[in-house]
C-alpha positions in Angstrom: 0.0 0.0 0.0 1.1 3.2 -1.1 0.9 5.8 1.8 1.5 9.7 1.6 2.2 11.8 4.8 1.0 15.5 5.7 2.5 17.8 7.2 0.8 18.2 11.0 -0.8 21.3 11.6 0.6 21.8 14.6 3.9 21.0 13.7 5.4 21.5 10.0 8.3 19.3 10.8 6.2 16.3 11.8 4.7 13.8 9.4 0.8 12.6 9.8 -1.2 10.7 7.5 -4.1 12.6 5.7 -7.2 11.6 7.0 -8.1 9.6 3.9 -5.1 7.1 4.4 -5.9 5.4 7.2 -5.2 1.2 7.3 -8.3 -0.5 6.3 -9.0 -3.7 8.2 -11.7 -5.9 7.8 -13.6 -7.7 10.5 -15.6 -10.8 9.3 -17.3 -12.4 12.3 -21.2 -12.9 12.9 -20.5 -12.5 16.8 -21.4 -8.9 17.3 -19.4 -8.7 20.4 -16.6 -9.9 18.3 -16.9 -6.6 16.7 -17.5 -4.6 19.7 -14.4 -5.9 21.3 -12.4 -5.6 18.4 -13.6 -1.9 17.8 -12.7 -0.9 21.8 -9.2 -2.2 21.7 -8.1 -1.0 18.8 -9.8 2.2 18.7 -6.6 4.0 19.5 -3.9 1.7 17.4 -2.0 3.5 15.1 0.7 1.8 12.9 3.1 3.5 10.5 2.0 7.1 11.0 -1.7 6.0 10.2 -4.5 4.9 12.1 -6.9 2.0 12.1 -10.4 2.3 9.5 -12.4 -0.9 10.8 -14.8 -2.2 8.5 -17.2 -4.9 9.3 -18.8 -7.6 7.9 -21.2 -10.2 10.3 -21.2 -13.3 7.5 -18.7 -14.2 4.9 -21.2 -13.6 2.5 -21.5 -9.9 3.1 -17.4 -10.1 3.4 -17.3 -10.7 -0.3 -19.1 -7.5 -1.5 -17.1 -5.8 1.0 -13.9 -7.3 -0.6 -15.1 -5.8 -3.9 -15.6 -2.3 -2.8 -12.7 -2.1 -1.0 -9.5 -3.0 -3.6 -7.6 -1.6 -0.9 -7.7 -3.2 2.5 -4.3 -3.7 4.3 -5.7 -6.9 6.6 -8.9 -8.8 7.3 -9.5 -10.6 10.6 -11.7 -13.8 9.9 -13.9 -15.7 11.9 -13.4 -20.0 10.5 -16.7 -20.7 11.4 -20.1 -18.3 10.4 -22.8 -19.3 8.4 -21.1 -22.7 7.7 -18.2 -24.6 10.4 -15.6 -23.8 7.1 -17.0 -20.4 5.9 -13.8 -18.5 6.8 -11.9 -20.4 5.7 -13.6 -20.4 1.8 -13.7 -16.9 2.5 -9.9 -17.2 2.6 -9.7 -19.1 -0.7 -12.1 -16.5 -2.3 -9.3 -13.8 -1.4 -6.7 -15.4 -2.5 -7.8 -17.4 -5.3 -10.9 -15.7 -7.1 -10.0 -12.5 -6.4 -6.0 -12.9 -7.1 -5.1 -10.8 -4.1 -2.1 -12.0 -2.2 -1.7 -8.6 -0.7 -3.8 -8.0 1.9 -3.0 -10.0 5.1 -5.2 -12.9 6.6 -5.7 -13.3 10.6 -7.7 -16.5 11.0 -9.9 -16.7 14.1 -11.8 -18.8 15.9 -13.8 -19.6 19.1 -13.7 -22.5 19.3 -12.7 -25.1 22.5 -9.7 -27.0 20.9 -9.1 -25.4 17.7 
């Protein structure tokens, strides 16, 4: 990902990113606490000058159209099991082999006892 700093307002000297350059990360999990907690602890993150832009989807389904719109997205966090016990991880195989993108980063998650 391509990233250009700003000057700060406050301080010439000091690089910021513009507001439209946050990291895009996507959260695919149909727990809606999953999402809750996710947004709370890393509502402050910043990496690389730039912060966090959480975008959520609650199936694997809705995922996909997400993944369409958004060509850019640095990282997705994925839940294994949603609407089927496997749907993260054909969610995964979407990414990488329908869509041809090896760029953005997979975080595979589950909550599961044992797995």
């Amino acid at each position: 990902m391509k990233r250009i700093l700003a000057k700060s307002r406050d301080n010439p000297d000091i690089s910021s990113p513009a507001p439209s350059l946050a990291w895009k990360l996507l959260v695919v999990d149909d727990d809606p606490d999953v999402h809750t907690a996710t947004r709370l602890s890393l509502s402050r993150f910043v990496f690389a000058h730039g912060p966090l832009q959480l975008i959520h989807a609650h199936s694997a389904r809705a995922a996909r159209a997400l993944l369409t719109q958004h060509e850019d997205l640095a990282a997705a966090l994925i839940d294994v099991m949603m609407e089927t016990d496997t749907a993260g991880l054909e969610l995964v195989e979407h990414i990488r082999n329908t869509l041809d993108n090896a760029t953005i980063r997979i975080i595979i998650r589950t909550g599961q006892p044992g797995l």
